[in-house]
C-alpha positions as CSV (number, residue, x, y, z in Angstrom):
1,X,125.2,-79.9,102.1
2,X,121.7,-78.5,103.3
3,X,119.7,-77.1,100.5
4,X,118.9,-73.6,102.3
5,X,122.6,-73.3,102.6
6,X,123.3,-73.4,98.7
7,X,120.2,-71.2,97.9
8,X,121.5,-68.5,100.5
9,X,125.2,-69.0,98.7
10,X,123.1,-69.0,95.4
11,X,121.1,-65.5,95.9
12,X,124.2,-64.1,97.9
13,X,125.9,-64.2,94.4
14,X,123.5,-62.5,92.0
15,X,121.1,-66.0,91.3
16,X,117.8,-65.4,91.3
17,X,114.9,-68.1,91.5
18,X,113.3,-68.3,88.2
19,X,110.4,-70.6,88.8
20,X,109.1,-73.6,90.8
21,X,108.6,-77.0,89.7
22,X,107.1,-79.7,91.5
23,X,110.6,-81.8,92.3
24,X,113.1,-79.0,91.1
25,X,113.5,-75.5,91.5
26,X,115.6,-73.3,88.9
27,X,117.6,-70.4,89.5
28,X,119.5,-68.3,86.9
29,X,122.1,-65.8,86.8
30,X,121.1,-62.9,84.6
31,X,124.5,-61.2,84.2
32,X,125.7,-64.6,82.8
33,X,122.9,-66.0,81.3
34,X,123.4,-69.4,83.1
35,X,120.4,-71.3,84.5
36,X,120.1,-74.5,87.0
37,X,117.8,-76.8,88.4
38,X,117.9,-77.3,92.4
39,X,116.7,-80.5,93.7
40,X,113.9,-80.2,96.4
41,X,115.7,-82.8,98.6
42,X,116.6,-81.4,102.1
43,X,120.4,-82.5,101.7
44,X,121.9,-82.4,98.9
45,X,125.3,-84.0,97.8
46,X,128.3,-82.4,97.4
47,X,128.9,-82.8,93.6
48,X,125.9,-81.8,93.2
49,X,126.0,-78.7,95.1
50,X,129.9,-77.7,93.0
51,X,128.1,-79.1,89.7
52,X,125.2,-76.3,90.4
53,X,127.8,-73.7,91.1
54,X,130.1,-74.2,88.1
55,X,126.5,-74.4,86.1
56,X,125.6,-70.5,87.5
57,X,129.5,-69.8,87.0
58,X,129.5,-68.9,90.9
59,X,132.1,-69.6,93.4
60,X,132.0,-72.9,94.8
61,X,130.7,-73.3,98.6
């Protein structure tokens, strides 16, 4: 799965990005309190992406 794809899914379902690290970027959902770290890497693989989701408590993609 392309990274852009499950930041757009991400921010479509209430995450927000929370700040910016040099290999990882994190991204919370306030109304549940959840928080996740997003690998930089232009694909990422697809456990990872449902592993991310399930985190944030979002759908999976």
């Amino acid at each position: 799965m392309k990274r852009r794809d499950l930041v757009r899914h991400l921010e479509s379902h209430e995450c927000e990005l929370l700040r910016e690290g040099r290999n990882h970027s994190v991204y919370v959902n306030r109304p549940k309190r959840k928080v996740s770290t997003v690998p930089r890497h232009r694909e990422l693989n697809e456990f990872l992406a449902r592993k991310i989701c399930r985190d944030l408590e979002v759908p999976e993609p």
